[in-house]
C-alpha positions as CSV (number, residue, x, y, z in Angstrom):
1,X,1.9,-16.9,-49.6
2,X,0.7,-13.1,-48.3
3,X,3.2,-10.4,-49.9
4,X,4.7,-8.3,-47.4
5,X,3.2,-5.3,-46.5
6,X,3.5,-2.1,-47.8
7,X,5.9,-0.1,-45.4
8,X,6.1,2.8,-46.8
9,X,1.9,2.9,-46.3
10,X,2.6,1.1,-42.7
11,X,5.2,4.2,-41.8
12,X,3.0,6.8,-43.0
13,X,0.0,5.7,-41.0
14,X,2.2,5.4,-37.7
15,X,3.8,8.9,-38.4
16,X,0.0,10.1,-38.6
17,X,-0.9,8.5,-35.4
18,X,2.1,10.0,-33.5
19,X,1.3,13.2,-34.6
20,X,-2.2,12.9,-33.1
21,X,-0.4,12.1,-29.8
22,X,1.7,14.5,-29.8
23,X,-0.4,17.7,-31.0
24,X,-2.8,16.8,-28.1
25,X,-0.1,16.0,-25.3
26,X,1.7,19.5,-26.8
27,X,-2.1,21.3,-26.0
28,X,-2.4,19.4,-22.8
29,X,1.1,20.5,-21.8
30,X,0.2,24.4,-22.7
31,X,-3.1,24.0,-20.7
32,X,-2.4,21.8,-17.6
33,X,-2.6,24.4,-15.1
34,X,-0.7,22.8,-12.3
35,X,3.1,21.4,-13.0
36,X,3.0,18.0,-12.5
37,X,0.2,17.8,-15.4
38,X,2.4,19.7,-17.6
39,X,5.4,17.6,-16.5
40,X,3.3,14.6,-17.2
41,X,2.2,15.7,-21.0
42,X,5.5,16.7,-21.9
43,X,6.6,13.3,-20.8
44,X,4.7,12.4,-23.6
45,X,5.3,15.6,-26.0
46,X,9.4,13.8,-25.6
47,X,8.0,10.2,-26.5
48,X,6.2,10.9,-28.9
49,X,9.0,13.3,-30.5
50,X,11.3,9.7,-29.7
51,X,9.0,7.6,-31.5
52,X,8.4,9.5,-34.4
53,X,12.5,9.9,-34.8
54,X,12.5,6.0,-34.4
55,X,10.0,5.5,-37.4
56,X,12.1,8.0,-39.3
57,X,15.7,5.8,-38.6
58,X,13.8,2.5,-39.3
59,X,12.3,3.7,-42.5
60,X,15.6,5.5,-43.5
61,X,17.7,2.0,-43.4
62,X,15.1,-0.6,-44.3
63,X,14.6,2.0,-47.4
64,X,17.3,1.0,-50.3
65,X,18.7,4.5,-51.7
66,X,17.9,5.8,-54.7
């Protein structure tokens, strides 16, 4: 049988991958020179903030305390 992953490794890569996202949405955002762009990236400047606020309540009750 396969053990179960590691999901404290699994968490941290995800968390790195959203911040990717959301440092270039956050440039796109402060760039985008007409509004809708910059309405468009901070669409994802907010879902990436969301997801990254998910990872962190997932990982806070799947982890047993200490």
């Amino acid at each position: 049988m396969d053990d179960p992953p590691d999901l404290g490794l699994l968490f941290h890569r995800l968390n790195n991958q959203l911040g990717i996202i959301l440092a270039h949405a956050e440039l796109l955002e402060a760039k985008a020179a007409i509004e809708a762009d910059r309405a468009r990236a901070s669409q994802v400047v907010a879902g990436a903030l969301e997801a990254m606020a998910t990872v962190k309540a997932i990982r806070r009750d799947l982890t047993p305390e200490s």
